[in-house]
C-alpha positions as YAML, in Angstrom:
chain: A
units: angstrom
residues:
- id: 1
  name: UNK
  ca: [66.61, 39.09, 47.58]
- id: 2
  name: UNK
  ca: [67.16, 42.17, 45.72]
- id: 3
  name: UNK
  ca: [68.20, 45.38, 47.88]
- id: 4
  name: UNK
  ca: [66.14, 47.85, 46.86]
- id: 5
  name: UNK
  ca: [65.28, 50.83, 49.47]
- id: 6
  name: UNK
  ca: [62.53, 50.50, 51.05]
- id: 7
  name: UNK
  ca: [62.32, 53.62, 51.91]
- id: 8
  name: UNK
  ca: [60.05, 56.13, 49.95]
- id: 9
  name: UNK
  ca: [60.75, 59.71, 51.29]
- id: 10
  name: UNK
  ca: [63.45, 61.40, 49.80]
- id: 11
  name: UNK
  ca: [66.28, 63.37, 52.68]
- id: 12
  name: UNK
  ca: [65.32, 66.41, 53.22]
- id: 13
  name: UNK
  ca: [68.41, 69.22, 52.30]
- id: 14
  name: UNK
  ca: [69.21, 71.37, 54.30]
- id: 15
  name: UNK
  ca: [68.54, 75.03, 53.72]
- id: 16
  name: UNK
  ca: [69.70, 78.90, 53.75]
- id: 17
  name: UNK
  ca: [67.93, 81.41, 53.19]
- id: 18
  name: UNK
  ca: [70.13, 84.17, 50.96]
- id: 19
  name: UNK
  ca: [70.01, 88.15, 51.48]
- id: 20
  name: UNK
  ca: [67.78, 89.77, 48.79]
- id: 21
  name: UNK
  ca: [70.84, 92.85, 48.03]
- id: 22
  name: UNK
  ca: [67.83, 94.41, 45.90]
- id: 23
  name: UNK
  ca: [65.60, 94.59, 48.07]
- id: 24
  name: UNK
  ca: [68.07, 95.98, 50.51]
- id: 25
  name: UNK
  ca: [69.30, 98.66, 48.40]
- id: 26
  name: UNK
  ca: [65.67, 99.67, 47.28]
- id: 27
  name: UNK
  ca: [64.91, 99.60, 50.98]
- id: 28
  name: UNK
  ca: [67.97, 101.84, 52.01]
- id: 29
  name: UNK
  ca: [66.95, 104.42, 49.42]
- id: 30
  name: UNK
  ca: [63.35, 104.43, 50.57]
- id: 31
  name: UNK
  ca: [64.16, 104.68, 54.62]
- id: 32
  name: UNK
  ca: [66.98, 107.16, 53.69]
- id: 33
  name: UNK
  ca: [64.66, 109.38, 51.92]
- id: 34
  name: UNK
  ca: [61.83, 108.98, 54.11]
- id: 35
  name: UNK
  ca: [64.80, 109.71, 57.13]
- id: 36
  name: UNK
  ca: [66.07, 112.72, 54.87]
- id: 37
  name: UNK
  ca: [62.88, 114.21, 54.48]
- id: 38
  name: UNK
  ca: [61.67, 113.96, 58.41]
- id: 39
  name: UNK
  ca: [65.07, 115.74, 59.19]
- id: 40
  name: UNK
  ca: [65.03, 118.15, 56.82]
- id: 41
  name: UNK
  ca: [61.67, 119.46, 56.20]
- id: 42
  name: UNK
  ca: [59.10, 117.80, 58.42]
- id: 43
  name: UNK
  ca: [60.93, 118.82, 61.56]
- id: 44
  name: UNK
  ca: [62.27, 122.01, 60.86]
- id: 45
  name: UNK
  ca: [58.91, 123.42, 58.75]
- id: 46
  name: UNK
  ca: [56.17, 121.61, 60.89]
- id: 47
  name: UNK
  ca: [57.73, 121.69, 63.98]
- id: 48
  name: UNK
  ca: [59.79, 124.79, 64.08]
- id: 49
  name: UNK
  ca: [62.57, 123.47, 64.80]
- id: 50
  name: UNK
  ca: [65.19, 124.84, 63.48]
- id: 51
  name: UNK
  ca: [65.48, 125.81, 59.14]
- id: 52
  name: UNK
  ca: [66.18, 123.33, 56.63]
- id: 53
  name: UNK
  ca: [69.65, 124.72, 55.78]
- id: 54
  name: UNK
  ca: [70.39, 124.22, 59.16]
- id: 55
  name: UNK
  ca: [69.43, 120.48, 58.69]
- id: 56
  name: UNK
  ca: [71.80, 119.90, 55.37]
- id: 57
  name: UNK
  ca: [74.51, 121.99, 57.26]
- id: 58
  name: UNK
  ca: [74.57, 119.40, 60.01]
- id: 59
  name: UNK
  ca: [74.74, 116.60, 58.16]
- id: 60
  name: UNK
  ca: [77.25, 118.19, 55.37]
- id: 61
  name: UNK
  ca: [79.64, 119.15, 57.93]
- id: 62
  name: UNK
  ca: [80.52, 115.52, 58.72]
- id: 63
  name: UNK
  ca: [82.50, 115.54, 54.88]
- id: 64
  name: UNK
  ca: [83.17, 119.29, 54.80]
- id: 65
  name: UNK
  ca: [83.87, 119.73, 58.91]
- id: 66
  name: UNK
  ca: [82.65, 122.90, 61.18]
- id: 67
  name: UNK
  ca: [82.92, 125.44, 58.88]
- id: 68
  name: UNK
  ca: [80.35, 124.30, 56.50]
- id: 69
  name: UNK
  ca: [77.90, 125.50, 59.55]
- id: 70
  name: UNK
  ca: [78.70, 128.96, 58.94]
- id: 71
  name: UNK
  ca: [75.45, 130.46, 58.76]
- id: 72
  name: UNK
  ca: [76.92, 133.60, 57.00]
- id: 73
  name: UNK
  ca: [77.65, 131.33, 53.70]
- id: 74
  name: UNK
  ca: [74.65, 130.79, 51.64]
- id: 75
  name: UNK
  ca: [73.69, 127.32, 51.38]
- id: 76
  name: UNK
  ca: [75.90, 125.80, 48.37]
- id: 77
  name: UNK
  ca: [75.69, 122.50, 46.16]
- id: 78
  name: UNK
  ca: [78.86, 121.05, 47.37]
- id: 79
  name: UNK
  ca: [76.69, 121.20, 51.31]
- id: 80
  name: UNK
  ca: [73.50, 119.33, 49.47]
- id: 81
  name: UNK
  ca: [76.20, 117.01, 47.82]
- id: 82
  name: UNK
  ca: [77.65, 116.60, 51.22]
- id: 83
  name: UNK
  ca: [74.91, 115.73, 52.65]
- id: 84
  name: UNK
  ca: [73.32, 113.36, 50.41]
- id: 85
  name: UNK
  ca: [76.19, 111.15, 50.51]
- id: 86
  name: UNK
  ca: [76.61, 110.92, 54.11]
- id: 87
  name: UNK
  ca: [73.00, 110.89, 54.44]
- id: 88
  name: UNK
  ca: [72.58, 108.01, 51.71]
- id: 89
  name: UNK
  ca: [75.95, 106.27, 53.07]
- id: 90
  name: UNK
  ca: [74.87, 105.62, 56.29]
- id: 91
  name: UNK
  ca: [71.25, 104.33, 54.95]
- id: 92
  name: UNK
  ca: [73.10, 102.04, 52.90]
- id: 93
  name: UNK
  ca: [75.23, 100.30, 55.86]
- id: 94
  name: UNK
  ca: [72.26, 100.80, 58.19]
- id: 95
  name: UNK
  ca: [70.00, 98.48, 56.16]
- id: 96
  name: UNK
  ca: [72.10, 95.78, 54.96]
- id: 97
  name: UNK
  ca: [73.19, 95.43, 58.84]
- id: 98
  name: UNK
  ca: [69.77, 95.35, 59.27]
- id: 99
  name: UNK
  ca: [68.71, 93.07, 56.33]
- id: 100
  name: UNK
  ca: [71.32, 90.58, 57.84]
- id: 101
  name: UNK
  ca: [69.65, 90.38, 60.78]
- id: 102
  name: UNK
  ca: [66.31, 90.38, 59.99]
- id: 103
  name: UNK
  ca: [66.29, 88.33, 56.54]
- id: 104
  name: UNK
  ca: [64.52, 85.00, 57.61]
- id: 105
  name: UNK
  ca: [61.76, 86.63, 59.38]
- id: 106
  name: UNK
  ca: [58.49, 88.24, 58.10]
- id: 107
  name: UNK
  ca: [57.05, 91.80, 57.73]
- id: 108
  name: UNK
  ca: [55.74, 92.47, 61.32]
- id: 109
  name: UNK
  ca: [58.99, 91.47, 62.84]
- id: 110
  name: UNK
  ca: [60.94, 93.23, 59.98]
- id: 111
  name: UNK
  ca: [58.93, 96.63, 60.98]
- id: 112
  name: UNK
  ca: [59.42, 96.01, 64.91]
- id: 113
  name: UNK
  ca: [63.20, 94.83, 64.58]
- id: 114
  name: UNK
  ca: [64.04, 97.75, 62.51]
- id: 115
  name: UNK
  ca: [62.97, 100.00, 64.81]
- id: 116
  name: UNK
  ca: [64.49, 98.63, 67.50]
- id: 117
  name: UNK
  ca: [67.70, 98.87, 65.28]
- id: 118
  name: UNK
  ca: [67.03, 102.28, 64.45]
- id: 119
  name: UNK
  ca: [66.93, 103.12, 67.81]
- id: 120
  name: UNK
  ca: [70.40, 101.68, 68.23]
- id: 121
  name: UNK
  ca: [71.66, 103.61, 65.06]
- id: 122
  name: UNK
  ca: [70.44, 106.78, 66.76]
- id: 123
  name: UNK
  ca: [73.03, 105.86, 70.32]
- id: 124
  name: UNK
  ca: [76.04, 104.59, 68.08]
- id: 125
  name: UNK
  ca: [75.29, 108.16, 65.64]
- id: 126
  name: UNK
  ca: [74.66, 110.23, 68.98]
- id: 127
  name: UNK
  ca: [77.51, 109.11, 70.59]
- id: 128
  name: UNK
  ca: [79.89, 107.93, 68.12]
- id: 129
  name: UNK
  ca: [79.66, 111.13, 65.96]
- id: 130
  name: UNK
  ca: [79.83, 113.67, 69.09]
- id: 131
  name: UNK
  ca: [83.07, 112.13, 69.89]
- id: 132
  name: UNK
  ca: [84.68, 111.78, 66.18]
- id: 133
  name: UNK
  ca: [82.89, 115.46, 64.87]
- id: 134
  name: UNK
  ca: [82.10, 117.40, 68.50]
- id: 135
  name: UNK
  ca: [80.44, 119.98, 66.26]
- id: 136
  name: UNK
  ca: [77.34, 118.45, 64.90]
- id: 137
  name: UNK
  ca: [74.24, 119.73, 66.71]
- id: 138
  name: UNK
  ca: [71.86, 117.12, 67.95]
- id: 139
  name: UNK
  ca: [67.95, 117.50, 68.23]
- id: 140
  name: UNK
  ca: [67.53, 114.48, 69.98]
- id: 141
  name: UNK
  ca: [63.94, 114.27, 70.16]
- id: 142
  name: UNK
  ca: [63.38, 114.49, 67.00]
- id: 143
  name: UNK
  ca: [66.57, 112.88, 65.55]
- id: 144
  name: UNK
  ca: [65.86, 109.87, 67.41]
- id: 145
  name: UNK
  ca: [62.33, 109.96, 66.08]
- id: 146
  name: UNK
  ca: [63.74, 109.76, 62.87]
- id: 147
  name: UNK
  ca: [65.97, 106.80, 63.43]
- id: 148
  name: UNK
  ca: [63.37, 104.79, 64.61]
- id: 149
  name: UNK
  ca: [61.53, 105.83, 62.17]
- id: 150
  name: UNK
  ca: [63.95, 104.85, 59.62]
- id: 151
  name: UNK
  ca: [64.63, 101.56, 60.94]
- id: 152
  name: UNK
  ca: [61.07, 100.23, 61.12]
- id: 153
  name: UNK
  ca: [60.55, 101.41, 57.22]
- id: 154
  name: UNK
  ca: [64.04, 100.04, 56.19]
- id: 155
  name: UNK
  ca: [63.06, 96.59, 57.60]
- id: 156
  name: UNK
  ca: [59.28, 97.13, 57.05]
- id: 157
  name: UNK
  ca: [60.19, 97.90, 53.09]
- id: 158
  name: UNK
  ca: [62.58, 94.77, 53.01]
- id: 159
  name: UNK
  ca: [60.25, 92.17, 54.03]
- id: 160
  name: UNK
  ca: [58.16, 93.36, 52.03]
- id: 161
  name: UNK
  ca: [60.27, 93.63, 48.52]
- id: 162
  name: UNK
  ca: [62.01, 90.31, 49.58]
- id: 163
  name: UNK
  ca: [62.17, 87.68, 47.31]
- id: 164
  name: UNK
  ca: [62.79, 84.29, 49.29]
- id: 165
  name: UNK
  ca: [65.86, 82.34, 47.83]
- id: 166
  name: UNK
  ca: [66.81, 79.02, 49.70]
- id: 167
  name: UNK
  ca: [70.50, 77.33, 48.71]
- id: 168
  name: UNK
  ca: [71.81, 74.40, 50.38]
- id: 169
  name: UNK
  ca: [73.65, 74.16, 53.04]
- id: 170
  name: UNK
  ca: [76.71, 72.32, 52.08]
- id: 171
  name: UNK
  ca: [77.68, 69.43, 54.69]
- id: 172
  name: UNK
  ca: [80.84, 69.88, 56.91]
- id: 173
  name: UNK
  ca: [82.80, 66.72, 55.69]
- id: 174
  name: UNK
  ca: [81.70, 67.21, 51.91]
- id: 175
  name: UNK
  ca: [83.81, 70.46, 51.90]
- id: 176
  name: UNK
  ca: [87.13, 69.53, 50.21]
- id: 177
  name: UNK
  ca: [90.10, 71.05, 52.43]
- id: 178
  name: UNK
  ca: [92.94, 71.01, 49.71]
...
């Protein structure tokens, strides 16, 4: 008798699914704008609360520290600058934390997750940042409005521009300990 397998299905490999890093970075410049704009203009010019240089001030004076809220000093470059980077910095950790997390799941749960993350952005800013820079000014109904916010389009907008990649998952005793 010959020994042939009898057995017609192939083994299935295990699989991982990869981080799309493009669609995390497109995703972190979309939610960071989106988060940028609420703060700056849709919640100072809508709502009244507060100016916009007052916004970029805020944010700024996490680089440039307390004095950059001088009201006196006309807004300058080096405040925008300042506050694009920090702004754009923190979008960029936020969502690939947040891609991590949420990368094998779909759209809804993206959206729902990342709000729920954004919501824990806002307490670890809130509290983190009034302990390390006492002198940033808080709106917190509206700042956390804008993390959530943030968090549900960062995760919304990755599901959405993710591309599914799969690798295999490499067994324990193949890996070569040399």
């Amino acid at each position: 008798m010959s020994s042939v397998n009898t057995d017609a299905s192939p083994k299935a490999v295990p699989m991982r699914q990869l981080v799309d890093w493009r669609a995390t970075f497109i995703a972190a410049f979309i939610a960071g704008s989106v988060f940028l704009i609420f703060v700056v203009l849709v919640v100072p010019v809508v709502f009244g609360n507060g100016d916009v240089a007052t916004a970029i001030r805020n944010v700024g004076s996490i680089i440039l520290g307390p004095t950059s809220l001088n009201e006196a000093e006309p807004l300058s470059i080096v405040m925008v600058l300042a506050a694009l980077v920090v702004n754009y910095a923190i979008a960029i950790l936020g969502t690939v934390l947040l891609a991590i997390i949420i990368h094998q799941w779909g759209l809804v749960t993206g959206i729902i997750l990342g709000a729920l993350f954004g919501f824990g952005l806002y307490l670890i800013n809130n509290f983190l940042t009034s302990q390390l820079f006492p002198w940033f000014v808080f709106n917190t109904t509206w700042f956390v409005t804008a993390h959530i916010l943030f968090g549900a389009i960062a995760g919304g907008t990755y599901e959405a521009l993710e591309v599914e990649r799969f690798v295999p998952v490499e067994p324990v005793d193949a890996v070569d300990n040399h």
